[in-house]
DOLUM-614978 format. One line per field, with one value per atom (N, C-alpha, C, CB): atom name; x, y, z; residue number from 1. Coordinates in steps of 0.001 Angstrom, whole numbers, plus 500000, padded with zeros to 6 digits. Glycine has a CB too. Layout:
N
name: (CA,...)
east: (X,...)
north: (Y,...)
up: (Z,...)
resi: (NUM,...)
END
This chain:
196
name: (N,CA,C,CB,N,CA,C,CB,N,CA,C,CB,N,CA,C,CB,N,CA,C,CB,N,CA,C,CB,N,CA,C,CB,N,CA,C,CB,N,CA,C,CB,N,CA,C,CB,N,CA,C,CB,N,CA,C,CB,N,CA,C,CB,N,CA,C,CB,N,CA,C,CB,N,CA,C,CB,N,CA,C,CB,N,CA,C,CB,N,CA,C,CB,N,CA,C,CB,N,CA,C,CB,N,CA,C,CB,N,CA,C,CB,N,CA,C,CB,N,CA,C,CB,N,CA,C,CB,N,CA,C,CB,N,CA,C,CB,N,CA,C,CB,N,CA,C,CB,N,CA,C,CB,N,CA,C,CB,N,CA,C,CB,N,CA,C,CB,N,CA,C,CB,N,CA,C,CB,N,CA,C,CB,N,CA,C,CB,N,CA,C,CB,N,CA,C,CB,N,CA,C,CB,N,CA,C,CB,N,CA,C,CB,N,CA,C,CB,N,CA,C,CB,N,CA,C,CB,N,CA,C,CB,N,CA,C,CB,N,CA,C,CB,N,CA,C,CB,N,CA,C,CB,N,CA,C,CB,N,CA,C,CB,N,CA,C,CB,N,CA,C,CB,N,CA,C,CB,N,CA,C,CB,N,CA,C,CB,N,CA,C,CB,N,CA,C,CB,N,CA,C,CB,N,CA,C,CB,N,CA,C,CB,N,CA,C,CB,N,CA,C,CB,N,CA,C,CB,N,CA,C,CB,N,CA,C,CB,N,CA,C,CB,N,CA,C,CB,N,CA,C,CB,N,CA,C,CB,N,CA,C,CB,N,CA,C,CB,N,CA,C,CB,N,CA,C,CB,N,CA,C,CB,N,CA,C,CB,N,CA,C,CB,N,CA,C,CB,N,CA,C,CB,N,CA,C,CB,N,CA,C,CB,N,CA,C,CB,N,CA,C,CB,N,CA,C,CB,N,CA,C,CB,N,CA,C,CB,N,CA,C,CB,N,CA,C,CB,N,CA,C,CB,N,CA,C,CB,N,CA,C,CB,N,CA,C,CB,N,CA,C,CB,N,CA,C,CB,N,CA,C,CB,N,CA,C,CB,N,CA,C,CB,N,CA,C,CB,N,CA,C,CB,N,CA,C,CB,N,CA,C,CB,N,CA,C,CB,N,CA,C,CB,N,CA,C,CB,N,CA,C,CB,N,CA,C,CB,N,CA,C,CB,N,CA,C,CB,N,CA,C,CB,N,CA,C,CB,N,CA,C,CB,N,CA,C,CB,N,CA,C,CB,N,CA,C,CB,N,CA,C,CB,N,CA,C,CB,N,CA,C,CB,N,CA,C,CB,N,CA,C,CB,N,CA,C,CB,N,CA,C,CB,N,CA,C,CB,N,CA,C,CB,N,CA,C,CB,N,CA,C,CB,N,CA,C,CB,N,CA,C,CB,N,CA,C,CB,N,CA,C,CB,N,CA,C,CB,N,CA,C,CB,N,CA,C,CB,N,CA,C,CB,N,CA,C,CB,N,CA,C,CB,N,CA,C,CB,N,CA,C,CB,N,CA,C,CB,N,CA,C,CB,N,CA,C,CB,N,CA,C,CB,N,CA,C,CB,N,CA,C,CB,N,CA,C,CB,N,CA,C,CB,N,CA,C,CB,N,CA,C,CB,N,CA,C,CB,N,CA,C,CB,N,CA,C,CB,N,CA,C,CB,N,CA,C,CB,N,CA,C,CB,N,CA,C,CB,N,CA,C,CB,N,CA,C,CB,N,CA,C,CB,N,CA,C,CB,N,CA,C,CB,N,CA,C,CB,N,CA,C,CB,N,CA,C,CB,N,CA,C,CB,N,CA,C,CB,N,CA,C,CB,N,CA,C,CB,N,CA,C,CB,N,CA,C,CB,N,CA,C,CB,N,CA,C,CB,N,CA,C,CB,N,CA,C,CB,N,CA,C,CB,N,CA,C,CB,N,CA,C,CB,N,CA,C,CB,N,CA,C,CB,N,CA,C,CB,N,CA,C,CB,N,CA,C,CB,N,CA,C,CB,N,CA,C,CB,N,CA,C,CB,N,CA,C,CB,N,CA,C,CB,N,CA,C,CB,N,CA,C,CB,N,CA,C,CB,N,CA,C,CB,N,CA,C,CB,N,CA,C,CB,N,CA,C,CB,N,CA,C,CB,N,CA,C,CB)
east: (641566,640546,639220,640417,637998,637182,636125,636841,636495,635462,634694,634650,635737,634287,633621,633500,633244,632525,632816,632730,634394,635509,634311,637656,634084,633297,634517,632256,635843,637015,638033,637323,638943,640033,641299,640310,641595,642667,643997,643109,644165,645433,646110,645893,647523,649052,649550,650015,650614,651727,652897,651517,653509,654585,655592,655564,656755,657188,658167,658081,657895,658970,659838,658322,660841,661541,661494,663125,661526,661501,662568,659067,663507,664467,663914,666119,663957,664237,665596,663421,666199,666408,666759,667353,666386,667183,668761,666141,669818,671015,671208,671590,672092,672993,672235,672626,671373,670573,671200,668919,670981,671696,670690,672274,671308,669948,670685,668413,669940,670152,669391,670478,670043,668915,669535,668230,668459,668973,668871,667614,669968,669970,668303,670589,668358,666828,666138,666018,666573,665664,666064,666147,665372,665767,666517,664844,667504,668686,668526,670228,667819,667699,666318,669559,666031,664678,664663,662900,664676,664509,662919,665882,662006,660818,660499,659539,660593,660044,659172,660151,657808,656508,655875,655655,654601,653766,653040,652705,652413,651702,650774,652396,650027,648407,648249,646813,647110,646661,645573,646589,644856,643669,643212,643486,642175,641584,641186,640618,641846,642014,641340,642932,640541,640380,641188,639641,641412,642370,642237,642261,641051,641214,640131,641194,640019,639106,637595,639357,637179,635249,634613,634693,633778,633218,631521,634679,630900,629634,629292,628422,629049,628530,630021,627052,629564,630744,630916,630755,630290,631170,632533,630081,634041,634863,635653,635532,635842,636931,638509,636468,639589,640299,641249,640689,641654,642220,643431,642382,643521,644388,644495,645903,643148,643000,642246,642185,642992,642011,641216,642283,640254,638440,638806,636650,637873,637852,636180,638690,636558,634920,634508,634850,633129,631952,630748,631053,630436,628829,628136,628098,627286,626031,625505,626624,624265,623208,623488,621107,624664,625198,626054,626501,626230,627072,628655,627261,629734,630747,629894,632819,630869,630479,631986,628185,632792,633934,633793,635113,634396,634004,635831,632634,635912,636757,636939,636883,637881,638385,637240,640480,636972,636462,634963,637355,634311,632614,632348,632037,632520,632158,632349,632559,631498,631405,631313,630137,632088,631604,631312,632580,629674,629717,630021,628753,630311,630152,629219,631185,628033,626781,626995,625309,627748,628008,629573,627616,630099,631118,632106,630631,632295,633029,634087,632334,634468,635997,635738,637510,634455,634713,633355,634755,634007,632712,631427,633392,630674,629348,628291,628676,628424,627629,628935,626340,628231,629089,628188,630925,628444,627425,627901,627089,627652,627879,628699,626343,628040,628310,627951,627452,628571,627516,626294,627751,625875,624424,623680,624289,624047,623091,623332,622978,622441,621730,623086,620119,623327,624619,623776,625802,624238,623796,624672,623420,624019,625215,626228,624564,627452,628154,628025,629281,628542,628628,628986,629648,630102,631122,631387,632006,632008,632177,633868,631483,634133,635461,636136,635530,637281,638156,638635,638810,639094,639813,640336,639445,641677,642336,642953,643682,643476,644093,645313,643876,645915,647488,648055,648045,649393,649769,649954,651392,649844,649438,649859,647560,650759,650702,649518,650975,649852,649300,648833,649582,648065,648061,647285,647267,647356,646749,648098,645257,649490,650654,651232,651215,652516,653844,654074,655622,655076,656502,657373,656455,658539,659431,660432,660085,660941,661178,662411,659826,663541,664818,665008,666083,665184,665355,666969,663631,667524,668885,668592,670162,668740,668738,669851,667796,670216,671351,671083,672365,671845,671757,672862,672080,673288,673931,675921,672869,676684,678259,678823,678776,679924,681128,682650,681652,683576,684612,684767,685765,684827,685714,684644,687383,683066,682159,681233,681733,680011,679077,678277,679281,677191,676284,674718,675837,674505,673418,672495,673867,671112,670104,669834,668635,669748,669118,668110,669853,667068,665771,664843,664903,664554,664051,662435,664817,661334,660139,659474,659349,658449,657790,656499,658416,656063,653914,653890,651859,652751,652398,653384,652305,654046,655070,655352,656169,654904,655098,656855,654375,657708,658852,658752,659565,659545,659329,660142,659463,659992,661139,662445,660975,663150,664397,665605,664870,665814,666528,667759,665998,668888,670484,670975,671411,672044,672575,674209,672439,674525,676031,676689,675917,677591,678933,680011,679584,680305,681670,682618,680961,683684,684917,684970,685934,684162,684738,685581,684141,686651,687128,687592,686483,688048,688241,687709,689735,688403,688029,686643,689254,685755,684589,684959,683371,684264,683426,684464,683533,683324,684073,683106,685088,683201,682117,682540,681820,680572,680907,680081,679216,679955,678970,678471,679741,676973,675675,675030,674474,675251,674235,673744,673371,675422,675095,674503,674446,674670,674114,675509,673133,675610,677038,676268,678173,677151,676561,678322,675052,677562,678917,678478,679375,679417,678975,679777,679690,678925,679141,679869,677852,679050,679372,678601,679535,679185,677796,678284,678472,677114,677296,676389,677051,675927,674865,672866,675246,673366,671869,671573,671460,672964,672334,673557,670796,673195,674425,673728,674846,674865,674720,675141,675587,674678,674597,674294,674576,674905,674821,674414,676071,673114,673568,674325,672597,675048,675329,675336,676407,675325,674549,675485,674699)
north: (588581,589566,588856,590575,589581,588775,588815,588862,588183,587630,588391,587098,590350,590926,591594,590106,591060,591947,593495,591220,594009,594919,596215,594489,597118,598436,599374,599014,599074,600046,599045,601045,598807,598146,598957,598023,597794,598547,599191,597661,600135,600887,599982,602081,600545,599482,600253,599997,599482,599986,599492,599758,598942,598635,596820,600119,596968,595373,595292,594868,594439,594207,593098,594111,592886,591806,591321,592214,590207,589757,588324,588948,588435,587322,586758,587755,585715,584394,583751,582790,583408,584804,586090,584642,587094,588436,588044,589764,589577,589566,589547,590402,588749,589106,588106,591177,587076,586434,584981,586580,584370,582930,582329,582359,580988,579864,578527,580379,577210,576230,575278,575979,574383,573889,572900,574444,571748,570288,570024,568978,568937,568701,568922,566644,569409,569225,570376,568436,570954,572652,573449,573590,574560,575765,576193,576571,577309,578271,579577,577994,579634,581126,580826,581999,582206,582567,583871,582012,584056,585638,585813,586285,586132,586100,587585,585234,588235,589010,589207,588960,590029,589781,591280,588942,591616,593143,593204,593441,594355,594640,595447,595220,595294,596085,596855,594666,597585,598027,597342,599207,596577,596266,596466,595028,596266,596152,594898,596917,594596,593706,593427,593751,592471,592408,592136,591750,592865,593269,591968,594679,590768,589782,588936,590124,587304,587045,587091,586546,587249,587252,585695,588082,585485,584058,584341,582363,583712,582973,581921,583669,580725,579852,578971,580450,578525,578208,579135,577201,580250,581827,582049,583861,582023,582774,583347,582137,584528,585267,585235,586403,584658,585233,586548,584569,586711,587351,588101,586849,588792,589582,589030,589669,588491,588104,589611,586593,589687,591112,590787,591987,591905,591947,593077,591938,593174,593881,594563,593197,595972,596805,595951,598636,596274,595704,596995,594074,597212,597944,597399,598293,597960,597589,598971,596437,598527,599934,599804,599736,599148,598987,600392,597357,600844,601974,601146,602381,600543,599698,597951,600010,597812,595994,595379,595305,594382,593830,592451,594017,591610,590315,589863,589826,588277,587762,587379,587146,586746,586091,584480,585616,584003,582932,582491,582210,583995,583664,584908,581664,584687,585553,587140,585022,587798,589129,589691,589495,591228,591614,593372,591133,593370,594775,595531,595127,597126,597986,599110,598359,598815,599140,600761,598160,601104,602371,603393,602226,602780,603198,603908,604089,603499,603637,602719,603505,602097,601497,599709,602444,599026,597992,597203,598293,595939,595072,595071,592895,595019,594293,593365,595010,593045,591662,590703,592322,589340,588914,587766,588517,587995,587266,585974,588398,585055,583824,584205,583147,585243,585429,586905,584448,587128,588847,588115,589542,589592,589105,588650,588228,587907,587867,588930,586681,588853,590280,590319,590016,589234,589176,589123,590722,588361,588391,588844,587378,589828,590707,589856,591226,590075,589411,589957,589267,588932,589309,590662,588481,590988,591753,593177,590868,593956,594519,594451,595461,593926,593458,594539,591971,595360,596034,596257,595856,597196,596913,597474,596576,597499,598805,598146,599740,598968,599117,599043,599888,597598,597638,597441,596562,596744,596814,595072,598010,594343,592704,592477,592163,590910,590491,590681,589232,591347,590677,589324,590988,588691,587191,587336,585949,587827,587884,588368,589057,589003,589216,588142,589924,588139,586969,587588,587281,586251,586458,585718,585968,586014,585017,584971,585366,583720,583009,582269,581942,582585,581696,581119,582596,579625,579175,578175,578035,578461,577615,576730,578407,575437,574584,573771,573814,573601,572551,571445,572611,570556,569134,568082,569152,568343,567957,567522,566733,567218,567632,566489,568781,566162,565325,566456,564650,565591,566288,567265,565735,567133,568711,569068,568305,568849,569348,569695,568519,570781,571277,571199,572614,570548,570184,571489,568096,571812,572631,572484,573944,572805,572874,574026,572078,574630,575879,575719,576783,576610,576099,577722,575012,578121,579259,578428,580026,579914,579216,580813,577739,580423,581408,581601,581699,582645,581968,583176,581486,582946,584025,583911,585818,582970,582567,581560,582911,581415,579580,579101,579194,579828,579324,577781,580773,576928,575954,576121,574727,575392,575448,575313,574348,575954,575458,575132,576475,573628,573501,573084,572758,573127,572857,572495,574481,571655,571167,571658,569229,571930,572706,572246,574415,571346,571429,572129,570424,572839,574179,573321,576178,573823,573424,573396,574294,572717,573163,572856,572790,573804,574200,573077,575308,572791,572131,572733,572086,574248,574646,576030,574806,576496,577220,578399,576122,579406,580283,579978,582380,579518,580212,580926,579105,581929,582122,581463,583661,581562,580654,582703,578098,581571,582675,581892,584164,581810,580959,582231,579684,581750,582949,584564,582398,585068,586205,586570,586656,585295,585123,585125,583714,585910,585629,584867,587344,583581,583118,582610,581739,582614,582889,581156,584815,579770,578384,578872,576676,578565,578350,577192,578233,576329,575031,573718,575138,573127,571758,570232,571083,569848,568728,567645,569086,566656,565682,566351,563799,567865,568506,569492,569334,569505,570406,571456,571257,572683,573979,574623,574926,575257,576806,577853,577003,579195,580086,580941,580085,582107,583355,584209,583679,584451,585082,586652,584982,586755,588320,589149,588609,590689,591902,591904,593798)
up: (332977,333262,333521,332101,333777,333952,332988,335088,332021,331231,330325,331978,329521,329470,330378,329291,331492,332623,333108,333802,332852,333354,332435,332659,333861,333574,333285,334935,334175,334068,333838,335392,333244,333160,334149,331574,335022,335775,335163,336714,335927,335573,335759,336237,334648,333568,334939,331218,335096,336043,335836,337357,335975,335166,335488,335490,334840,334770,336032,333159,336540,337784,337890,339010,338402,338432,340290,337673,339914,342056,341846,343085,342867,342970,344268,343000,343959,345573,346048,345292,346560,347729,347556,348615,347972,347997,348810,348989,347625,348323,349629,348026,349537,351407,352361,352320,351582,352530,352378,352240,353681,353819,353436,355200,353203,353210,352663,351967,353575,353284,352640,354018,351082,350506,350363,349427,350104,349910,347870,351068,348150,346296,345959,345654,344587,344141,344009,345059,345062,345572,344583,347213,344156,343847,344795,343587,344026,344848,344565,344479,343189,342906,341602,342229,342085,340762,340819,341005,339093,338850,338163,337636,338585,337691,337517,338310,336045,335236,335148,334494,335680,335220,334847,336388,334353,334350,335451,333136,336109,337114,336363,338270,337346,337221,338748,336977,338889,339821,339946,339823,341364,341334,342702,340798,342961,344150,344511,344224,346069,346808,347923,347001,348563,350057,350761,350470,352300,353022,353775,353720,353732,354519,353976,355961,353936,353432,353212,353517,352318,352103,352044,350259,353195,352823,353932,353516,352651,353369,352821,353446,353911,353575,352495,352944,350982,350139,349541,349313,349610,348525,349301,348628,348250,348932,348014,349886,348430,348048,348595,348236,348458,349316,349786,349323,351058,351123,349869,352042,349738,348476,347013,348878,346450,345273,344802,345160,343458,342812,342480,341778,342397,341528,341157,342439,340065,339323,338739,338536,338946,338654,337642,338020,338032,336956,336743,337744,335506,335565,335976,334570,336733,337810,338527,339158,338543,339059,340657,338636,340928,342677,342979,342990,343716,343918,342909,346026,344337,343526,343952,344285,342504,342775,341679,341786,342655,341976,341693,342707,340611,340651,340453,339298,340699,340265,339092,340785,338817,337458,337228,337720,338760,338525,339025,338925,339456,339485,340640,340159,341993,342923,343220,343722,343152,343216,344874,342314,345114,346118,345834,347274,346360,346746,347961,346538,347574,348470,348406,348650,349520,348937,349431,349561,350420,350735,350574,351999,349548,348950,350116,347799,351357,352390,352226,353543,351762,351419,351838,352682,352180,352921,352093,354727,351538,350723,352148,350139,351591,352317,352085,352585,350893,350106,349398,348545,349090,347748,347606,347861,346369,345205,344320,344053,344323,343449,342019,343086,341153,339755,339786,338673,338820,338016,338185,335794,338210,338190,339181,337470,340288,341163,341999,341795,343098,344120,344719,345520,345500,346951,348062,347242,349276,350627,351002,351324,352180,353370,353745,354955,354228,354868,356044,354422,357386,358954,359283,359677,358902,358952,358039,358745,357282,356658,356357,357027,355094,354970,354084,354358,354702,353790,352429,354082,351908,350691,350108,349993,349665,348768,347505,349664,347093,345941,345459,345680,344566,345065,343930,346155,343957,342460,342707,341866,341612,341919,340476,342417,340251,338887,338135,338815,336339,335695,335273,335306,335528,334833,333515,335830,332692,331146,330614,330771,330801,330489,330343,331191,329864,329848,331540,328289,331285,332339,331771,333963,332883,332392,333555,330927,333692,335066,334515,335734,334867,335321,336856,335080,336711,338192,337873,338882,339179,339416,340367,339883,340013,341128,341508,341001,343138,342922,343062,343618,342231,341766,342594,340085,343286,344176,343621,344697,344537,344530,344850,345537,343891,344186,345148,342297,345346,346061,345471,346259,344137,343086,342209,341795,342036,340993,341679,339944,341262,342062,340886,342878,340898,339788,340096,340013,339007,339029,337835,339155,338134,336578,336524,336390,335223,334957,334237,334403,334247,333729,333251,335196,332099,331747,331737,330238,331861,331345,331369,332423,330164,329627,328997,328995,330171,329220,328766,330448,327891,326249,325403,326370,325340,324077,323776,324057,322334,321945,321954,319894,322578,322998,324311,323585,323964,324910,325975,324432,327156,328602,328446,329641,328666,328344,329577,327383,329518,330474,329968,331373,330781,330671,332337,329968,331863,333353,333424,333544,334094,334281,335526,334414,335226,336388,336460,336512,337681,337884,338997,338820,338774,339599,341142,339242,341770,343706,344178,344873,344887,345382,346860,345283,347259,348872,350249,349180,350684,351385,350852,352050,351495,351722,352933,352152,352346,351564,349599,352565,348682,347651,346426,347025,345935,344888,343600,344621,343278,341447,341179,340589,339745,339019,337885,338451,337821,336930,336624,337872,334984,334774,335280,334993,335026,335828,337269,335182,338022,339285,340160,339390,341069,341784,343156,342209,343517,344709,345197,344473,347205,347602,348529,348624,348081,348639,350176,347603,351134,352718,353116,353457,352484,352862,352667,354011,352079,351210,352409,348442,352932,353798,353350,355238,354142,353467,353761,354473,354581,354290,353090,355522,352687,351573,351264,352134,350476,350394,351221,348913,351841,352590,351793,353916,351128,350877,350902,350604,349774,349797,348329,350349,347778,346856,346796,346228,345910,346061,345129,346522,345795,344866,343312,345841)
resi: (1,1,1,1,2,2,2,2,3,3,3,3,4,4,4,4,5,5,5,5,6,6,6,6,7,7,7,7,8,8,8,8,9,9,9,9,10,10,10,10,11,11,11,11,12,12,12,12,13,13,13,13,14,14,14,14,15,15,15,15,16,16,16,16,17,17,17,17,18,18,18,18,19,19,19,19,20,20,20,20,21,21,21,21,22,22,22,22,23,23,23,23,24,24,24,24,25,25,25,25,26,26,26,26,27,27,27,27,28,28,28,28,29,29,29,29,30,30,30,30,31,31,31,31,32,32,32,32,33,33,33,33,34,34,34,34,35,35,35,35,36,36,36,36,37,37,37,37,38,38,38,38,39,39,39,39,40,40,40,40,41,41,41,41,42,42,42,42,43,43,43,43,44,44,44,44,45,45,45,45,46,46,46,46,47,47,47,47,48,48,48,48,49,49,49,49,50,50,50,50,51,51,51,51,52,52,52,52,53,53,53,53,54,54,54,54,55,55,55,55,56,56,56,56,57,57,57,57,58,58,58,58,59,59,59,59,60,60,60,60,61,61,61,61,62,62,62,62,63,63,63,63,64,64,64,64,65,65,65,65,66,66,66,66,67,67,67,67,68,68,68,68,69,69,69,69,70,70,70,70,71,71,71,71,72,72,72,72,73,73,73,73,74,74,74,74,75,75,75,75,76,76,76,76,77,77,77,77,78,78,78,78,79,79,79,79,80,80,80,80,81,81,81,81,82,82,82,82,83,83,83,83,84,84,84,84,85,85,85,85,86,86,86,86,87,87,87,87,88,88,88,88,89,89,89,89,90,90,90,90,91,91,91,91,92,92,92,92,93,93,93,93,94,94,94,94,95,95,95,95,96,96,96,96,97,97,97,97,98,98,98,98,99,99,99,99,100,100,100,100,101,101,101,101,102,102,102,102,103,103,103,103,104,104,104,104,105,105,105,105,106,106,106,106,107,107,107,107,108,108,108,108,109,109,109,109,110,110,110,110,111,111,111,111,112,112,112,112,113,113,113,113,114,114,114,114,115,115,115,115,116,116,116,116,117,117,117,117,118,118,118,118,119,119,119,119,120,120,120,120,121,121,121,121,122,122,122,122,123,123,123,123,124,124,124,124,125,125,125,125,126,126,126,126,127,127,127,127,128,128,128,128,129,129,129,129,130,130,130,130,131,131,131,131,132,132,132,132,133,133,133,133,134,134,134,134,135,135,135,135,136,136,136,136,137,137,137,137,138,138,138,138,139,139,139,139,140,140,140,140,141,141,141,141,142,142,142,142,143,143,143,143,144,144,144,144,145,145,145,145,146,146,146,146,147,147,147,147,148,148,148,148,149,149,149,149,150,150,150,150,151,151,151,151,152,152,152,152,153,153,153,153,154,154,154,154,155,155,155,155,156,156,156,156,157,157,157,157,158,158,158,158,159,159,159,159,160,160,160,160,161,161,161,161,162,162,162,162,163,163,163,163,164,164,164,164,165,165,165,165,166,166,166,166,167,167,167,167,168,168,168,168,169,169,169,169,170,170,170,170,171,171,171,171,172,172,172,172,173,173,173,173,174,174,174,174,175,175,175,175,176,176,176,176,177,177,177,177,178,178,178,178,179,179,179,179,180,180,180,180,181,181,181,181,182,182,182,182,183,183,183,183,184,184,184,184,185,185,185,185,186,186,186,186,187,187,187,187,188,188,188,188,189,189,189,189,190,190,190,190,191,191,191,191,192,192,192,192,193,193,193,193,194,194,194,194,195,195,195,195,196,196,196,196)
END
């Protein structure tokens, strides 16, 4: 949050889960890479610029939240890490931005957009499982699994796992409740599939 400053604390919205890759999608990765990530996280509602804010070295970027502040400004939002932008005519589009709370703001060129979206919490946990492949002999398919978790004095937890391959391809494994369907492993990497 920012610091204290928050006139309204954004609306809770709720916990979401997001995988890399989504089902049914191909993709080729070389040993080393991630193959899959499930990250757990909370959402908020905040308000966003629809494209970046900059003058001079002030910048905001594009779809970073701010968050209301009290101020005798109509609206005025700041970041997590110093720069503020107002909207001096409460028509939906910043028109100043300011170094810190507290200072005035100079106009910007332009009049830059902005709505309201739903965006990680970062003052919440998450929690993040990633599979990576570790690369394959004729008959073993080597993989790392790796949990990690902030807002909890739990540490990272990694494990390494080899499964049985098969000769000929398409064949599915299953890691961790993850069904993935191997294409085909060459000296660029696996071809895959996760599935639903």
């Amino acid at each position: 949050m920012t610091l204290g400053l928050i006139a309204q604390a954004p609306a809770s919205a709720e916990q979401r889960i997001k995988t890399d890759p989504p089902t049914g999608m191909e993709r080729t990765m070389s040993a080393g890479s991630v193959i899959f990530e499930r990250l757990t996280f909370d959402t908020i509602f905040a308000t966003v610029p629809i494209q970046e804010l900059s003058l001079g070295s002030l910048r905001i970027p594009a779809n970073m939240p701010v968050f209301k502040v009290a101020t005798r400004s109509k609206l005025k939002f700041c970041t997590d890490y110093g720069p503020c932008a107002f909207d001096d005519d409460a028509d939906g589009k910043f028109d100043r931005i300011a170094e810190y709370n507290g200072s005035t703001g100079v106009p910007l060129a332009a009049p830059v957009p902005y709505e309201v979206r739903e965006v990680p919490d970062t003052d919440k946990s998450y929690f993040s499982q990633e599979i990576r492949y570790a690369g394959s002999t004729p008959d073993t398919l080597r993989l790392s699994y790796r949990e990690l978790e902030k807002g909890s004095a739990r540490p990272a937890f990694n494990e390494e796992l080899s499964l049985p391959l098969g000769k000929t391809f398409p064949q599915r494994i299953a890691v961790k409740n993850v069904v993935v369907t191997i294409l085909s492993i060459d000296g660029m990497g696996m071809r895959y599939r996760v599935e639903p």
